[in-house]
Backbone as JSON Lines, residues from 0, in Angstrom:
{"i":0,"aa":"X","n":[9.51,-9.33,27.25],"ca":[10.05,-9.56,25.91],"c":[11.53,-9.87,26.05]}
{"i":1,"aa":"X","n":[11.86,-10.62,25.13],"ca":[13.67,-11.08,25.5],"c":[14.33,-10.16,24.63]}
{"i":2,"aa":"X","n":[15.65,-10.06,25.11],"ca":[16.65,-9.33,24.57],"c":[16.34,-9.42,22.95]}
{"i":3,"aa":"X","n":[16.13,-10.43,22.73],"ca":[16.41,-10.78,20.76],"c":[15.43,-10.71,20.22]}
{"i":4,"aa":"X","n":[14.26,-10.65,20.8],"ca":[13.72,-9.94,20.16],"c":[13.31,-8.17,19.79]}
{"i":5,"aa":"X","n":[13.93,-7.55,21.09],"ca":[13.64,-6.34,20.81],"c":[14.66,-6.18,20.16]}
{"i":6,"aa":"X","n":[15.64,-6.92,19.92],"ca":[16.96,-6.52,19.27],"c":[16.38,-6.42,17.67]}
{"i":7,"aa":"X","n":[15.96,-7.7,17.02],"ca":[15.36,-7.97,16.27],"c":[14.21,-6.28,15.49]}
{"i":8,"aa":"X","n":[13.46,-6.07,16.69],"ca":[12.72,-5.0,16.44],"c":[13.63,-3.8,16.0]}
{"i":9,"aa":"X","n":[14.16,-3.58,17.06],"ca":[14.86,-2.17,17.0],"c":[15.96,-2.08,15.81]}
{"i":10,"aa":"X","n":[16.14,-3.27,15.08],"ca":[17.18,-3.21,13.75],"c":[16.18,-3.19,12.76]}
{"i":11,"aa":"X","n":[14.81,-3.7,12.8],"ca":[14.09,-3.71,11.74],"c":[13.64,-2.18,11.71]}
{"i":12,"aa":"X","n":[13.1,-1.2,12.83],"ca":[12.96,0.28,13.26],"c":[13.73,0.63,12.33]}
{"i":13,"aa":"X","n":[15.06,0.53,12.51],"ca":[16.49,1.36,12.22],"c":[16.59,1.23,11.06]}
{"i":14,"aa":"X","n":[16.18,0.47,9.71],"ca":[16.22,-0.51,8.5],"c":[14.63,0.41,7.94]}
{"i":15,"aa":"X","n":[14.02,0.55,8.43],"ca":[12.89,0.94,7.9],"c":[12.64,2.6,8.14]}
{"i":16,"aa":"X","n":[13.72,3.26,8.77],"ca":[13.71,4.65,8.69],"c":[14.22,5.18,7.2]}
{"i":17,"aa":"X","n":[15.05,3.8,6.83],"ca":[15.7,4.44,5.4],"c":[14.1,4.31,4.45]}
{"i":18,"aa":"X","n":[14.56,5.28,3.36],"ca":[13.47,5.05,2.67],"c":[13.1,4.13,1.44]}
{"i":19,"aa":"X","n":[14.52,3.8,1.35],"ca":[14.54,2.56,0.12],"c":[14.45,1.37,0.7]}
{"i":20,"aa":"X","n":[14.61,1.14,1.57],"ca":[14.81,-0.12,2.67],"c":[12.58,0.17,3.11]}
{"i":21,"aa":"X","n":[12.67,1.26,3.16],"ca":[10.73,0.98,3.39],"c":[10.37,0.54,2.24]}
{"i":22,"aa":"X","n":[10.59,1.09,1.4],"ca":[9.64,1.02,-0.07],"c":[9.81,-0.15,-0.11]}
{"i":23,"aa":"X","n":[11.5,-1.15,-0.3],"ca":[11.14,-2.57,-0.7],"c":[10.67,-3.24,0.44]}
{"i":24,"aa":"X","n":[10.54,-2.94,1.69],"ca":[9.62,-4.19,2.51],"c":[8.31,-3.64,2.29]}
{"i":25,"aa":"X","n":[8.06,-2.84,2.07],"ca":[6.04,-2.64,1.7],"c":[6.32,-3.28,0.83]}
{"i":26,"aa":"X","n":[6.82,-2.9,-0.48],"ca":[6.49,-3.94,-2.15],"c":[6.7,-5.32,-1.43]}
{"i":27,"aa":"X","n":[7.37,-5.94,-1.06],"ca":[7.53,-7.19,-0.47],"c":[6.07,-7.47,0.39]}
{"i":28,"aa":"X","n":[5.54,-6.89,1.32],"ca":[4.46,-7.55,1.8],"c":[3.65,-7.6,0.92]}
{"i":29,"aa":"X","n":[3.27,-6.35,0.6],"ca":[2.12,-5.92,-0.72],"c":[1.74,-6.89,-1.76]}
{"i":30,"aa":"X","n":[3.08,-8.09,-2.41],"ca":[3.0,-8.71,-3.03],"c":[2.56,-9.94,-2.14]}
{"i":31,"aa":"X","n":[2.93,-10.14,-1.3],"ca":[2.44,-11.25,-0.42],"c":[0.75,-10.91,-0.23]}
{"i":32,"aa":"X","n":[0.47,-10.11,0.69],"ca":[-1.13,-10.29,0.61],"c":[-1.11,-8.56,1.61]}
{"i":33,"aa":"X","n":[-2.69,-8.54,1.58],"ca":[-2.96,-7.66,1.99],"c":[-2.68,-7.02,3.56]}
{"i":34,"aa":"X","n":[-3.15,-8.18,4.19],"ca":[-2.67,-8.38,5.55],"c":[-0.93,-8.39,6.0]}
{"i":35,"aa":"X","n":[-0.26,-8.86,5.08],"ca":[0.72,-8.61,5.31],"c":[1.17,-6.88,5.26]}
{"i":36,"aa":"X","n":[0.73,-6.5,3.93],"ca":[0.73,-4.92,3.82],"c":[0.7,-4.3,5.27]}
{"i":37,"aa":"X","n":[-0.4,-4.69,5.21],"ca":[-1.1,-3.98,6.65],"c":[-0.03,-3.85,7.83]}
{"i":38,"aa":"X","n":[0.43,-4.96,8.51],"ca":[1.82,-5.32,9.38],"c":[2.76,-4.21,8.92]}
{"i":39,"aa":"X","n":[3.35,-4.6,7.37],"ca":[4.33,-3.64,7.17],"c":[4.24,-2.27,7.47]}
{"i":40,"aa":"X","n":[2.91,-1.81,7.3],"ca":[2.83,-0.21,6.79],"c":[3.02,0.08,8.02]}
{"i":41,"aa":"X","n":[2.54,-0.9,9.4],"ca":[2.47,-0.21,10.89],"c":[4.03,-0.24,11.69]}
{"i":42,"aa":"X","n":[4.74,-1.33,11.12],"ca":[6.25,-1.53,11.04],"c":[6.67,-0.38,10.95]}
{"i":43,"aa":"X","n":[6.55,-0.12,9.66],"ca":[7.06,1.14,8.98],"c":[6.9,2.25,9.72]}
{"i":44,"aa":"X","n":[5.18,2.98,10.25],"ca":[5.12,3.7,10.83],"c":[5.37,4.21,12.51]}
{"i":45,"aa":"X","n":[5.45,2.41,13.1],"ca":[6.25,2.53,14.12],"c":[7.84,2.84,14.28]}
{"i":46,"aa":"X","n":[8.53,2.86,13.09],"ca":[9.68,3.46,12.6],"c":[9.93,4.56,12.82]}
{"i":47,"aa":"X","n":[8.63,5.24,12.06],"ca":[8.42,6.83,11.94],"c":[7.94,7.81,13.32]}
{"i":48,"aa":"X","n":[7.03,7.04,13.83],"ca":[6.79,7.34,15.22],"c":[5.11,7.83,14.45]}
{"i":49,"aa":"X","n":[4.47,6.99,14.65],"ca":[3.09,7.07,14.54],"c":[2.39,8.34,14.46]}
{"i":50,"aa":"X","n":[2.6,9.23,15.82],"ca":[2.09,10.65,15.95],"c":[2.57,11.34,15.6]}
{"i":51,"aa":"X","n":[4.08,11.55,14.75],"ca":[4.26,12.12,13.83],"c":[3.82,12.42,12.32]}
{"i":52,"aa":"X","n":[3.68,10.78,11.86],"ca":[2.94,10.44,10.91],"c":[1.79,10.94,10.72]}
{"i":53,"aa":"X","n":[1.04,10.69,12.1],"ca":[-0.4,11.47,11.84],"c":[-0.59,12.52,11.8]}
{"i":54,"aa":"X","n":[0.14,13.75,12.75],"ca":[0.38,14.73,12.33],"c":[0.72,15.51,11.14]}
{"i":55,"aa":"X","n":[1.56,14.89,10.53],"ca":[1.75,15.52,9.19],"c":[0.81,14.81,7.84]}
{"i":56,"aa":"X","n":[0.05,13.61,8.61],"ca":[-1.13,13.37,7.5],"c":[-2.54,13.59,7.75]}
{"i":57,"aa":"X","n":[-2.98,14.61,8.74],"ca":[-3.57,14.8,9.46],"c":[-4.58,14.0,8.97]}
{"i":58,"aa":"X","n":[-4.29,12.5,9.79],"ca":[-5.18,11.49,10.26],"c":[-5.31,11.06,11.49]}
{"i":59,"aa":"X","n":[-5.77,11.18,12.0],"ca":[-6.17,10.81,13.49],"c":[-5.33,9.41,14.04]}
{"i":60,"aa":"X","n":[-4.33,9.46,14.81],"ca":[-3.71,8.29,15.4],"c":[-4.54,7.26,15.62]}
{"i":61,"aa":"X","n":[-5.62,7.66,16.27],"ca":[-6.45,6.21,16.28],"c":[-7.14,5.67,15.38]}
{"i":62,"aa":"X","n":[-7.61,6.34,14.3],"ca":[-7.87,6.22,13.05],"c":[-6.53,4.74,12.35]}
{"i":63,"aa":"X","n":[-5.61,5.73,12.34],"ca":[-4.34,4.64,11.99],"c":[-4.5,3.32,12.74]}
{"i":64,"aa":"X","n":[-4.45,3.56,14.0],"ca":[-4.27,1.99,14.71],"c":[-5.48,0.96,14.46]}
{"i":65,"aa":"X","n":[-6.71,1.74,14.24],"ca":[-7.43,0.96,13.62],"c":[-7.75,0.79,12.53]}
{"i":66,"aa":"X","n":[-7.17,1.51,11.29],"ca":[-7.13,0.77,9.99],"c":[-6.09,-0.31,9.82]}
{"i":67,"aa":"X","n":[-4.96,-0.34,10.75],"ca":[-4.1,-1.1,10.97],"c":[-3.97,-2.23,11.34]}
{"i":68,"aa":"X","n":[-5.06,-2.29,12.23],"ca":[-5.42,-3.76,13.26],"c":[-5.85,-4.69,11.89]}
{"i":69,"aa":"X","n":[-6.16,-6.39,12.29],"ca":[-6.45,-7.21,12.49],"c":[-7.83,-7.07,11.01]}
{"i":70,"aa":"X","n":[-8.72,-6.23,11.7],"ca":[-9.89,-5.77,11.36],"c":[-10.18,-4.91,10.14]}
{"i":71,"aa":"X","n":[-8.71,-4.47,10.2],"ca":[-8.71,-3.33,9.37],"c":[-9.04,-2.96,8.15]}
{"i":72,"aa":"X","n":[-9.49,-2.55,7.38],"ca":[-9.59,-1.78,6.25],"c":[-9.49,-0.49,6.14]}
{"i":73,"aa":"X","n":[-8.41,-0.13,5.18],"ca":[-7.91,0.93,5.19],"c":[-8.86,2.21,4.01]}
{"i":74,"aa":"X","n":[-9.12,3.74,3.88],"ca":[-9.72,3.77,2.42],"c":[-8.31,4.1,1.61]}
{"i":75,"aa":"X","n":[-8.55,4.32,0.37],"ca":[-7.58,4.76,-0.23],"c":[-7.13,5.9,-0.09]}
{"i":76,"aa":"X","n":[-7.88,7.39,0.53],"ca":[-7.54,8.63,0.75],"c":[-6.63,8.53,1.94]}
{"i":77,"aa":"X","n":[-7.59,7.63,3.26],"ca":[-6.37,7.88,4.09],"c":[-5.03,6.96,4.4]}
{"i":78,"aa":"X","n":[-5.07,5.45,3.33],"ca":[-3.16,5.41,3.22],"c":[-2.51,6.63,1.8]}
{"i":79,"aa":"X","n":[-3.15,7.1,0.81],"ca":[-2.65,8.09,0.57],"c":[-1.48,9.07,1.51]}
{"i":80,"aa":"X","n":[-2.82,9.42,2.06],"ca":[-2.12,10.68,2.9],"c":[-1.18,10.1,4.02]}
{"i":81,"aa":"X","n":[-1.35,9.06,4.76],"ca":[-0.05,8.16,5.28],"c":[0.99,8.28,4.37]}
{"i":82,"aa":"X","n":[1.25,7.58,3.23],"ca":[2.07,7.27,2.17],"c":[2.94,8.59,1.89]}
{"i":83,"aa":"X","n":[2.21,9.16,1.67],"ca":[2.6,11.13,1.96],"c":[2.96,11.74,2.54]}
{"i":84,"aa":"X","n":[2.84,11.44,3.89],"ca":[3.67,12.07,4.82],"c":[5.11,11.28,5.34]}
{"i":85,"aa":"X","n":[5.13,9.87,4.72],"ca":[6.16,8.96,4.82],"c":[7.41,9.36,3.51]}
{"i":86,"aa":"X","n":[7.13,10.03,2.56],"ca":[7.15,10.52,1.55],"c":[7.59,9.43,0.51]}
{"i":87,"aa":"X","n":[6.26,8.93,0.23],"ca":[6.17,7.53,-0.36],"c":[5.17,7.77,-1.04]}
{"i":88,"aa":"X","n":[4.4,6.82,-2.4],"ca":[3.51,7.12,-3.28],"c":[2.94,5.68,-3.66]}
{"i":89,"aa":"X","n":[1.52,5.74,-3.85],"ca":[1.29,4.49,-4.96],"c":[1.15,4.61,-5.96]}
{"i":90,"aa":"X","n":[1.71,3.68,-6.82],"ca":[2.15,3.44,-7.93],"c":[1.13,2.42,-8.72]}
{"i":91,"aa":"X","n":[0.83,2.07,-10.29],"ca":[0.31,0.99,-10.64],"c":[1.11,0.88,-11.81]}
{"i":92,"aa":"X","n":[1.75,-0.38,-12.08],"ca":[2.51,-1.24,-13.1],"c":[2.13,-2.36,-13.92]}
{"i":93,"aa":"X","n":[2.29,-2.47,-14.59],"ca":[2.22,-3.79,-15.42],"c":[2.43,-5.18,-14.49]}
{"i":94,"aa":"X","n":[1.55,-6.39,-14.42],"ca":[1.86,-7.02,-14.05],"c":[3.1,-8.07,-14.42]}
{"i":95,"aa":"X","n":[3.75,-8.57,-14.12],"ca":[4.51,-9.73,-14.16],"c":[4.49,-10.96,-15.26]}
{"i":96,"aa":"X","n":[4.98,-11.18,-15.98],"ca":[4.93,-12.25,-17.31],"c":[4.98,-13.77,-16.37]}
{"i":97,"aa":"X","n":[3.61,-14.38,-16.75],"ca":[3.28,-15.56,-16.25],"c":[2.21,-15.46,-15.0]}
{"i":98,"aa":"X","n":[1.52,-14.19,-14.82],"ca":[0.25,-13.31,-13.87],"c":[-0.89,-13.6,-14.93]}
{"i":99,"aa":"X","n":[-2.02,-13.58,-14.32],"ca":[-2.67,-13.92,-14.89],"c":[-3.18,-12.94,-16.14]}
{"i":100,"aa":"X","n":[-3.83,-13.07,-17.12],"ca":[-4.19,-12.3,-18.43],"c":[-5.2,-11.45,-18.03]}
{"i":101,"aa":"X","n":[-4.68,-9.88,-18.25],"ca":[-5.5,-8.7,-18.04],"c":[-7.0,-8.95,-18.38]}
{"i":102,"aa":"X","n":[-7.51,-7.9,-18.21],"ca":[-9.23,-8.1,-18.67],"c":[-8.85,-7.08,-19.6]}
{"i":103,"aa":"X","n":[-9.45,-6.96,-20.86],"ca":[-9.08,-6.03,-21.78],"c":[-10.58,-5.27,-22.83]}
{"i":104,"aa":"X","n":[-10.55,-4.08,-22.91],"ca":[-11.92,-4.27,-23.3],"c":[-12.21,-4.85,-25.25]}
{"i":105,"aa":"X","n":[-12.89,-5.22,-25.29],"ca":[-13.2,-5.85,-26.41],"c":[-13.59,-5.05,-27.73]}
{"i":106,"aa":"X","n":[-13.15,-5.44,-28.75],"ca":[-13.43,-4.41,-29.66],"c":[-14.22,-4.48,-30.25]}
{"i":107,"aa":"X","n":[-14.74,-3.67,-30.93],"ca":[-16.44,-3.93,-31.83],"c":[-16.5,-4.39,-32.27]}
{"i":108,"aa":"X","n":[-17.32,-5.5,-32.79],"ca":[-18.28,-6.88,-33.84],"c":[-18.23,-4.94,-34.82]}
{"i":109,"aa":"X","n":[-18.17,-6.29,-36.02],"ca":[-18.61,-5.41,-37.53],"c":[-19.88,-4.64,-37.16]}
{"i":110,"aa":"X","n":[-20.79,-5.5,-36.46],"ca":[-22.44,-5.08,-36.08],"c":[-22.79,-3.54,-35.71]}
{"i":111,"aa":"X","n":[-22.09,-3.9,-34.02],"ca":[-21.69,-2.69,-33.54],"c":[-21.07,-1.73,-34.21]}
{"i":112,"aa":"X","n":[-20.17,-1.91,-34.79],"ca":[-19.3,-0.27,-36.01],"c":[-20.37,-0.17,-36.58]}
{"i":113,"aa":"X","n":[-21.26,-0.95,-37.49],"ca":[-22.46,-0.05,-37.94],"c":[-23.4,0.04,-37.5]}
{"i":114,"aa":"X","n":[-23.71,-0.07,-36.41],"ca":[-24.82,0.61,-36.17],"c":[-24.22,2.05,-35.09]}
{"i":115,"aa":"X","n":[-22.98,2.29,-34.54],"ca":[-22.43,3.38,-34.0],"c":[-22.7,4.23,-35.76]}
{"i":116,"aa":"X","n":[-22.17,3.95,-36.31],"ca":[-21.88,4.71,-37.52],"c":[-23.32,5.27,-38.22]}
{"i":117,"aa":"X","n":[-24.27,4.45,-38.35],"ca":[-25.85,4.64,-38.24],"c":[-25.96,5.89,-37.48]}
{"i":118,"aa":"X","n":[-25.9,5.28,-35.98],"ca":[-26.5,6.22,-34.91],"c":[-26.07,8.16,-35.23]}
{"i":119,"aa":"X","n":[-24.86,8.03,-35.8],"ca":[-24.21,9.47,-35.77],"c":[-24.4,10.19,-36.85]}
C-alpha cells in the first residue's frame, strides 16, 4: 500500500472517531445507497476497533465482518446494537420536499362510515 493512501486512511480513522464527523458520513452514505452504508458503518467501526465494538454489542466479530461484506445483509437488531455501542441511534424523519409522495392511508368512502357505524 503507498504512503497516501494509508495516509488517506489513517485521517479518515482519526475523522471518524469524532462522533459528529461519524454521524454525518453514515447520513451521507445512507443517503447514497445501501451499500455505501455498509462501507461506511465498517469505516466507522474500523475507527472504533471492531472487537471493541463487538464486545460492547455483544455481536460476534465475525458476525460483523460478514454483515459487512459485499454479501451482506445486516438485521435490524444487530446494527441496532452496533449503533449502540458506537453511541449512535436510528432515527426516522420526514422525507425531503421534491422525494417522492408518501403512501398515506386512505380515508373512508361515505359507504364504509356506514356500514362501520351499522356494524357497532
Amino acid at each position: 500500500m503507498s504512503g497516501r493512501s494509508k495516509s488517506y486512511k489513517e485521517g479518515l480513522h482519526r475523522r471518524l472517531r469524532n462522533n459528529a464527523e461519524a454521524v454525518n458520513y453514515l447520513q451521507a452514505a445512507l443517503e447514497d445507497s445501501q451499500s455505501a452504508f455498509l462501507v461506511a458503518l465498517k469505516n466507522v467501526l474500523d475507527a472504533r476497533k471492531v472487537a471493541t465494538v463487538a464486545r460492547a454489542s455483544k455481536v460476534n466479530r465475525e458476525h460483523i465482518y460478514q454483515m459487512l461484506s459485499d454479501e451482506g445483509n445486516p438485521t435490524l437488531n444487530s446494527l441496532q446494537k452496533i449503533l449502540q455501542a458506537l453511541g449512535l441511534r436510528l432515527t426516522i424523519e420526514l422525507g425531503r420536499i421534491g422525494t417522492k409522495t408518501p403512501i398515506l392511508p386512505k380515508e373512508p368512502t361515505v359507504r364504509q362510515k356506514s356500514r362501520a357505524q351499522t356494524a357497532a
